[in-house]
N, CA, C and O atoms as a CHARMM CRD file, in Angstrom:
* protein
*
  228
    1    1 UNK  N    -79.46300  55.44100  17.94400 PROA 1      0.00000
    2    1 UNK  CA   -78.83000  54.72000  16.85700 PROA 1      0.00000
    3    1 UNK  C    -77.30800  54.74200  16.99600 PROA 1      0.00000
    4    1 UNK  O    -76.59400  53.78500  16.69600 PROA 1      0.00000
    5    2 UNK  N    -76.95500  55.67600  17.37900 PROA 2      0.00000
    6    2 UNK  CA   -75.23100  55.88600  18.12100 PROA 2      0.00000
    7    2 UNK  C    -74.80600  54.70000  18.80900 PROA 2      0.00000
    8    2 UNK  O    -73.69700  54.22000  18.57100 PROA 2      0.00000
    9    3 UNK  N    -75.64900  54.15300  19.70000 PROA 3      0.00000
   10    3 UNK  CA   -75.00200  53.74000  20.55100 PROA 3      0.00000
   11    3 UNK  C    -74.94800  52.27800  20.04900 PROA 3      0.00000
   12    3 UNK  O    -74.10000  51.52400  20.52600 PROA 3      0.00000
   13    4 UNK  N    -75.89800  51.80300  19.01800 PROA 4      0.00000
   14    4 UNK  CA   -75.75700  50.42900  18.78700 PROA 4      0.00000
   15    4 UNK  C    -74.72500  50.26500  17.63800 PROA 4      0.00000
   16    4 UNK  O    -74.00900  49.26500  17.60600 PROA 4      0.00000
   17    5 UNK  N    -74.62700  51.38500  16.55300 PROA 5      0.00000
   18    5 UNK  CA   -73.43200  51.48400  16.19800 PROA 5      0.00000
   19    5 UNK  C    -72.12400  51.47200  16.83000 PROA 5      0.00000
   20    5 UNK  O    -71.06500  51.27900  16.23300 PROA 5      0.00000
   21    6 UNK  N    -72.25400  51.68200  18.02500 PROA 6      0.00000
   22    6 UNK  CA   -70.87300  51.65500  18.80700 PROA 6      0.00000
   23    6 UNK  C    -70.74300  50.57000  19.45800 PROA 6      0.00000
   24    6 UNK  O    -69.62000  50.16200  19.75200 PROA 6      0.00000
   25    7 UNK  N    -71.94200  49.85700  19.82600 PROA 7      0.00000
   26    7 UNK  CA   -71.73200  48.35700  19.99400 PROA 7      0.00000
   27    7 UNK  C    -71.52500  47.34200  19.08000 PROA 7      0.00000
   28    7 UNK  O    -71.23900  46.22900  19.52100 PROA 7      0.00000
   29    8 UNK  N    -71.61300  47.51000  17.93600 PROA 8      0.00000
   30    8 UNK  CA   -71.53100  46.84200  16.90900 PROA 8      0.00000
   31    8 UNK  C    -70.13700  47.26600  16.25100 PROA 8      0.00000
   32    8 UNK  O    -69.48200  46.29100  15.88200 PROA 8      0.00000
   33    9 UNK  N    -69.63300  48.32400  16.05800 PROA 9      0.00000
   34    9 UNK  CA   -68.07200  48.71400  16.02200 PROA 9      0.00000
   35    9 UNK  C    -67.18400  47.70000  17.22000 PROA 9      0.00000
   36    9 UNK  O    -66.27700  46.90700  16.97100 PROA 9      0.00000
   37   10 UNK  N    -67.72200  47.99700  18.41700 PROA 10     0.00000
   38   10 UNK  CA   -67.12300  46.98000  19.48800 PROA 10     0.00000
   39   10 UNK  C    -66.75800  45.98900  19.30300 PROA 10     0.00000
   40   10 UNK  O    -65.60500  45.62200  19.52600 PROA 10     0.00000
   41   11 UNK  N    -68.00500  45.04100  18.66700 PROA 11     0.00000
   42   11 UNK  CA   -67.75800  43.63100  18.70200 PROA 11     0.00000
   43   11 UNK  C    -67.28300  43.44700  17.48900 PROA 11     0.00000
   44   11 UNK  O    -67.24000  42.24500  17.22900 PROA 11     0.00000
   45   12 UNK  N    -66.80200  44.30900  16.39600 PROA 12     0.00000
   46   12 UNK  CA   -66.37000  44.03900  15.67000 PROA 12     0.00000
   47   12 UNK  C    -64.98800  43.67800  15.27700 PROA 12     0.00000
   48   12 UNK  O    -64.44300  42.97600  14.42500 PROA 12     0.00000
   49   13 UNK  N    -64.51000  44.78200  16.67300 PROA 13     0.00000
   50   13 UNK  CA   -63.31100  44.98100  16.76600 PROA 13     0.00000
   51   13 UNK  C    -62.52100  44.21900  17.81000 PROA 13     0.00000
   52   13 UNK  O    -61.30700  44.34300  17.96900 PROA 13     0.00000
   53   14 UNK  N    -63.59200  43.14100  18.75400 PROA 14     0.00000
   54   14 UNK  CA   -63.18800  42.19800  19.66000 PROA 14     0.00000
   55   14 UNK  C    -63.13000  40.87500  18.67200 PROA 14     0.00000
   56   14 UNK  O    -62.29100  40.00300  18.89800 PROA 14     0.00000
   57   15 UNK  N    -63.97000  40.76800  17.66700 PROA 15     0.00000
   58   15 UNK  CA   -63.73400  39.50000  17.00500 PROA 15     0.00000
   59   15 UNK  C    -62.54200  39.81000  16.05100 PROA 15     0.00000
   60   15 UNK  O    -62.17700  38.69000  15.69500 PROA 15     0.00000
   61   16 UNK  N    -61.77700  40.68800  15.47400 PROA 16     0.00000
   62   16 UNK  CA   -61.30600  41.03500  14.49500 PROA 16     0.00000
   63   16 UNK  C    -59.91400  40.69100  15.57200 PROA 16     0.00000
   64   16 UNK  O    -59.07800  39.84400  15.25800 PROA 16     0.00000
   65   17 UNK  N    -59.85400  41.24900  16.47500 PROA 17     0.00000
   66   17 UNK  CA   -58.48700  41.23400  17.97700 PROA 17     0.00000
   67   17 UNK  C    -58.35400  39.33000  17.97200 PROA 17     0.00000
   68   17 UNK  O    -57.28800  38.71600  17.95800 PROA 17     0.00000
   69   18 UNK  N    -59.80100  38.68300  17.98900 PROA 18     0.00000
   70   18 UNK  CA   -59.54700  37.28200  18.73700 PROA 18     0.00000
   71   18 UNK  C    -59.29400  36.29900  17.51600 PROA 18     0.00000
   72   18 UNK  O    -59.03700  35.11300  17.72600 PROA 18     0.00000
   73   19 UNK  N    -59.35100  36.66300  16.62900 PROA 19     0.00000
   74   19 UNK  CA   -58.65100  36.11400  15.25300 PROA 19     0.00000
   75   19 UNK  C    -57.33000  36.62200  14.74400 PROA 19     0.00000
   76   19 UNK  O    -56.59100  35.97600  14.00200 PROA 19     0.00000
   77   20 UNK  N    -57.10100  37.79000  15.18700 PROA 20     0.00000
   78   20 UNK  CA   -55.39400  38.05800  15.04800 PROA 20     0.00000
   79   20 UNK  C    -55.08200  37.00700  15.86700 PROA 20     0.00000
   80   20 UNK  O    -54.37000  36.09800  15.43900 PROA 20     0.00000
   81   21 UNK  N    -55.69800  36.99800  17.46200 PROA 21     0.00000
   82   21 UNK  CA   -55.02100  36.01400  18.49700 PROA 21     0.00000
   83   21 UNK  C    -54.81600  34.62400  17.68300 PROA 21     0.00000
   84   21 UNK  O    -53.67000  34.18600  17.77500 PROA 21     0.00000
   85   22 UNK  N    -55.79600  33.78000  16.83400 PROA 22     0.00000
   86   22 UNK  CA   -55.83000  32.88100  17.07900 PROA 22     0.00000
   87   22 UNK  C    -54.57200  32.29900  15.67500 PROA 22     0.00000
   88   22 UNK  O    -53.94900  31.25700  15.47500 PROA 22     0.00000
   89   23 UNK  N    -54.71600  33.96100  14.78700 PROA 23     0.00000
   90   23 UNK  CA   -53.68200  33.34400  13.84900 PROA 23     0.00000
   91   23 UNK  C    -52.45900  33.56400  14.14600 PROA 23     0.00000
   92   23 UNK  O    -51.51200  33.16800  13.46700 PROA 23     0.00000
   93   24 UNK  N    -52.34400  34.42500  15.52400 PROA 24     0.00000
   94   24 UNK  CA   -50.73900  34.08300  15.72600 PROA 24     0.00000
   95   24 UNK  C    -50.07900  33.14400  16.58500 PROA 24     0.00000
   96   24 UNK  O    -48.90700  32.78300  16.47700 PROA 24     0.00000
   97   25 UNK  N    -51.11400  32.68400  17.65400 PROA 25     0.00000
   98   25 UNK  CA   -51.18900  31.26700  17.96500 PROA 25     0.00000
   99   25 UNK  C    -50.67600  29.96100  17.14100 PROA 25     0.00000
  100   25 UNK  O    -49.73400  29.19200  17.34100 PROA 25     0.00000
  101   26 UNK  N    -51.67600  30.02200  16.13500 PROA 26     0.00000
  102   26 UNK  CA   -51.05200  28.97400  14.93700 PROA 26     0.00000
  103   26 UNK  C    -49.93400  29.34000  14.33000 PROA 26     0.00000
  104   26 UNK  O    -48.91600  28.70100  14.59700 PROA 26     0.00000
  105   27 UNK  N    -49.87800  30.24900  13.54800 PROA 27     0.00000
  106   27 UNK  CA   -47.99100  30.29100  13.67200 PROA 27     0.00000
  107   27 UNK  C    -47.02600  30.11900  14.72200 PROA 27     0.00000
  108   27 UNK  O    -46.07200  29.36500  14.53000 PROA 27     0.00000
  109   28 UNK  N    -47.17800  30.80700  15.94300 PROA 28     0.00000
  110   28 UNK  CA   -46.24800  30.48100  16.66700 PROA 28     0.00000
  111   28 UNK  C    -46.20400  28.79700  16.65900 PROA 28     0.00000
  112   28 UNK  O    -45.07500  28.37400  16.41100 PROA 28     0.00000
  113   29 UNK  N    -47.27000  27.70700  16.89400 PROA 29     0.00000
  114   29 UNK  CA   -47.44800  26.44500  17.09000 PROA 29     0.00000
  115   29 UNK  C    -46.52300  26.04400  16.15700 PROA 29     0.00000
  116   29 UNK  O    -45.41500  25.64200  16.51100 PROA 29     0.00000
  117   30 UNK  N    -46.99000  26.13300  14.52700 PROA 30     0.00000
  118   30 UNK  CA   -46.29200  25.61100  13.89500 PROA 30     0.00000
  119   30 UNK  C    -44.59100  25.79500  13.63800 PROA 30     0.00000
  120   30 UNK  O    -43.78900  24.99800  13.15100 PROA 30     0.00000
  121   31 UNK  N    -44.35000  27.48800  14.29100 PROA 31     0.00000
  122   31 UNK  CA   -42.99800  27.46800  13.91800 PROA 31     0.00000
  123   31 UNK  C    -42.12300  26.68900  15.10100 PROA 31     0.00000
  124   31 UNK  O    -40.89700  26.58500  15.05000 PROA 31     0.00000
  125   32 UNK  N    -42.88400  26.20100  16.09100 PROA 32     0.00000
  126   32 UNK  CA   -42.25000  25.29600  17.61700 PROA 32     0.00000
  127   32 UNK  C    -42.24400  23.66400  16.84500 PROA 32     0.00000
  128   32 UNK  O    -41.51000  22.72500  17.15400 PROA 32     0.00000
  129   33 UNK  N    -42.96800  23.68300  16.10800 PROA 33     0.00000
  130   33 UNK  CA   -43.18500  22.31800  15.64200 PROA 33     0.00000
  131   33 UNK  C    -41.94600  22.35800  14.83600 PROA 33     0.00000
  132   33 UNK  O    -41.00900  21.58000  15.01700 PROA 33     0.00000
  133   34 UNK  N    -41.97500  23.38200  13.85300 PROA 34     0.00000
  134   34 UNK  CA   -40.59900  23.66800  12.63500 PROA 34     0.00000
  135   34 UNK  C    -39.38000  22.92400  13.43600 PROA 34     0.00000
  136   34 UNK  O    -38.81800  21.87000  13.14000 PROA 34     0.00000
  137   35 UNK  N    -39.19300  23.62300  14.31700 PROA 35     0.00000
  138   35 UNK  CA   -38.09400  23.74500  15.51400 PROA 35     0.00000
  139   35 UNK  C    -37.42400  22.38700  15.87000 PROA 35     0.00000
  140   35 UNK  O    -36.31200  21.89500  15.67500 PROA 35     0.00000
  141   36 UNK  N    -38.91400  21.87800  16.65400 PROA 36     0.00000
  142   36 UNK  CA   -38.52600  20.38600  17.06200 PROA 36     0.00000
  143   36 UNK  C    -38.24800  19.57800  16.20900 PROA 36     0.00000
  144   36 UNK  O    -37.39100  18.81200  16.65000 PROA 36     0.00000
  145   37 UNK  N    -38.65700  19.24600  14.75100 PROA 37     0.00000
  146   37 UNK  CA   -38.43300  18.86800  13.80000 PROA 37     0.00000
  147   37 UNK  C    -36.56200  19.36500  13.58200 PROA 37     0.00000
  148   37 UNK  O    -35.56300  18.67400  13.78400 PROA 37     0.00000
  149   38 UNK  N    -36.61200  20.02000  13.36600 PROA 38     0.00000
  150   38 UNK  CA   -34.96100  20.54000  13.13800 PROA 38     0.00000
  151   38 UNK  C    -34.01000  20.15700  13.91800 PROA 38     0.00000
  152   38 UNK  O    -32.91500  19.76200  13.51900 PROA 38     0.00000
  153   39 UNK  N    -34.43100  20.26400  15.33000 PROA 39     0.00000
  154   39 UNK  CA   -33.55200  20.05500  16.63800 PROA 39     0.00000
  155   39 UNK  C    -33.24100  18.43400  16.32300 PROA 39     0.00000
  156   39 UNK  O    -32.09200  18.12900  16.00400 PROA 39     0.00000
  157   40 UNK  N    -34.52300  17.15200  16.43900 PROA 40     0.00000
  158   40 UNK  CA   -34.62400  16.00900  15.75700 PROA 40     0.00000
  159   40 UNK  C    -33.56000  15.65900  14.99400 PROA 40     0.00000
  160   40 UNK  O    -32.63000  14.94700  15.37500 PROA 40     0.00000
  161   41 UNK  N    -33.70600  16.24800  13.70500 PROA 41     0.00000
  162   41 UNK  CA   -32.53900  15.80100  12.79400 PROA 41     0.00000
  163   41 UNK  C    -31.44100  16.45700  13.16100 PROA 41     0.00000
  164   41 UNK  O    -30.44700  15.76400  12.94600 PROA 41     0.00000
  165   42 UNK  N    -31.23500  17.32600  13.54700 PROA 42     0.00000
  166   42 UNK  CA   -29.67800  17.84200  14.24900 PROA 42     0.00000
  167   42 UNK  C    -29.04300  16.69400  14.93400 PROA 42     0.00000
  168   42 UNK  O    -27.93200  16.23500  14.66700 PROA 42     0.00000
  169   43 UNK  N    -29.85900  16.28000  15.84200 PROA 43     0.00000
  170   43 UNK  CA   -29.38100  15.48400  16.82100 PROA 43     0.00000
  171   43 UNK  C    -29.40800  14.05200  16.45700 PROA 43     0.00000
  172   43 UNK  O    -29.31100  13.21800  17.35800 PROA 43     0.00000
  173   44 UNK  N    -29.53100  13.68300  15.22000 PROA 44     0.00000
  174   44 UNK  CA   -29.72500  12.42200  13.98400 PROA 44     0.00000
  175   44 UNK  C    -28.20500  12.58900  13.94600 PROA 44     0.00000
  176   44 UNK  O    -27.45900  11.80800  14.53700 PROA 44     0.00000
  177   45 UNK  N    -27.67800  13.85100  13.08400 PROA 45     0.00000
  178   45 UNK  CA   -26.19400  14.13500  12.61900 PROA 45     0.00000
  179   45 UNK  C    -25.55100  14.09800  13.40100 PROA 45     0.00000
  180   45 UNK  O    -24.46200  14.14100  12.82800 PROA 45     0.00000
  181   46 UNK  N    -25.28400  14.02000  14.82600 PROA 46     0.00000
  182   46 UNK  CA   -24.57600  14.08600  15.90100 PROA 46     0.00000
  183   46 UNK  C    -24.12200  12.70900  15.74700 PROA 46     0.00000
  184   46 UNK  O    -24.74400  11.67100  15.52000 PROA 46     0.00000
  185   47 UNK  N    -22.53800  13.02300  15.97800 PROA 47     0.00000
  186   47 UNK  CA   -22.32300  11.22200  16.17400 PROA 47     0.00000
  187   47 UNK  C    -22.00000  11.58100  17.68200 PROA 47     0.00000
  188   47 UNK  O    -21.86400  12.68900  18.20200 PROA 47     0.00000
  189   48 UNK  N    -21.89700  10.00400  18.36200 PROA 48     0.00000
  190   48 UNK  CA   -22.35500   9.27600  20.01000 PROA 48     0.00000
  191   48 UNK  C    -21.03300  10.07500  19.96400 PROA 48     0.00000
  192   48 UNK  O    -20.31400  10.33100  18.99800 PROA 48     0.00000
  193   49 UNK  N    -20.87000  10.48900  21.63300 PROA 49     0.00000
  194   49 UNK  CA   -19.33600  11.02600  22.07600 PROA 49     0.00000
  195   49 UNK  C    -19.08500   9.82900  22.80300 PROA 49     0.00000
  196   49 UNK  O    -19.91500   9.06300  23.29300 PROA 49     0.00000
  197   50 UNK  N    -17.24900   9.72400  22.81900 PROA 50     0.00000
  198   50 UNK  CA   -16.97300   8.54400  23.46500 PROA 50     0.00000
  199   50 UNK  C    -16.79700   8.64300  24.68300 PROA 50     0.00000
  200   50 UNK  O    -16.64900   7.60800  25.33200 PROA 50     0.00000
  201   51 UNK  N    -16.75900  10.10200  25.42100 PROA 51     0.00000
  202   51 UNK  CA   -16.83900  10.40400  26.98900 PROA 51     0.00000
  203   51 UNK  C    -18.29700   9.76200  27.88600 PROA 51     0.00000
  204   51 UNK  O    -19.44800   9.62000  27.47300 PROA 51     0.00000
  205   52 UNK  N    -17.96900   9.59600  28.63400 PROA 52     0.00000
  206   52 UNK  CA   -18.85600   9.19800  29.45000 PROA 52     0.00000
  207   52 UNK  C    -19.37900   9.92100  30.70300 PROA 52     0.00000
  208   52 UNK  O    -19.37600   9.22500  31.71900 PROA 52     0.00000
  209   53 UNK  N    -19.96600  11.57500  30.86900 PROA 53     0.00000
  210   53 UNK  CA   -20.06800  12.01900  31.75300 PROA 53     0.00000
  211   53 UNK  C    -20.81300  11.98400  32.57700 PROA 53     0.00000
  212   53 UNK  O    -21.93000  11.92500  32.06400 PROA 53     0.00000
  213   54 UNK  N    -20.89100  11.98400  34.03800 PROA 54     0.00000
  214   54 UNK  CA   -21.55800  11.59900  35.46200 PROA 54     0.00000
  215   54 UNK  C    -21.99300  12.11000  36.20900 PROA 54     0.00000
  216   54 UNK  O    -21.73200  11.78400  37.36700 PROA 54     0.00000
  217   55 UNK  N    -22.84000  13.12500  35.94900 PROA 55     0.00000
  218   55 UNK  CA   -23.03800  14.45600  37.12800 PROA 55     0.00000
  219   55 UNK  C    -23.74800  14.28500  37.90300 PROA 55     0.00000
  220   55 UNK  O    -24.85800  13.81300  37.65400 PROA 55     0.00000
  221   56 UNK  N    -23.33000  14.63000  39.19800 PROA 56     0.00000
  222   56 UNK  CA   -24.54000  14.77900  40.60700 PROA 56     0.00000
  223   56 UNK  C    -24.01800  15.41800  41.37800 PROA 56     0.00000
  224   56 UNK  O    -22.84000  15.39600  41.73300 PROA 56     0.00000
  225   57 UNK  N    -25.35100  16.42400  41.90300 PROA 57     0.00000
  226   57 UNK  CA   -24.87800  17.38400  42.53900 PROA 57     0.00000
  227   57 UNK  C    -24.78700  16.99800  44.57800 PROA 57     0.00000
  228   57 UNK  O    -24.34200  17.84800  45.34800 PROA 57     0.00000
């Protein structure tokens, strides 16, 4: 009876691990999304520069 208790502790504790994974997954996602969204309108407020630069290496 030990031992299926300890398999069952196991998988309890592998599904409990792969749902932390998956909710910090989704946060991280959404806070990259936050981001790009922000970067977006940053670069809305930017007015055009009148330089014209040419680089090649």
């Amino acid at each position: 009876m030990d031992m299926m208790n300890s398999i069952a502790s196991a998988s309890m504790s592998m599904s409990a691990a792969k749902f932390a994974q998956q909710v910090d997954i989704a946060v991280t996602k959404k806070a990259m999304d936050t981001e790009e969204l922000a970067l977006q309108e940053l670069t809305k407020m930017l007015e055009p520069s009148p330089y014209l630069v040419d680089i090649r290496a």
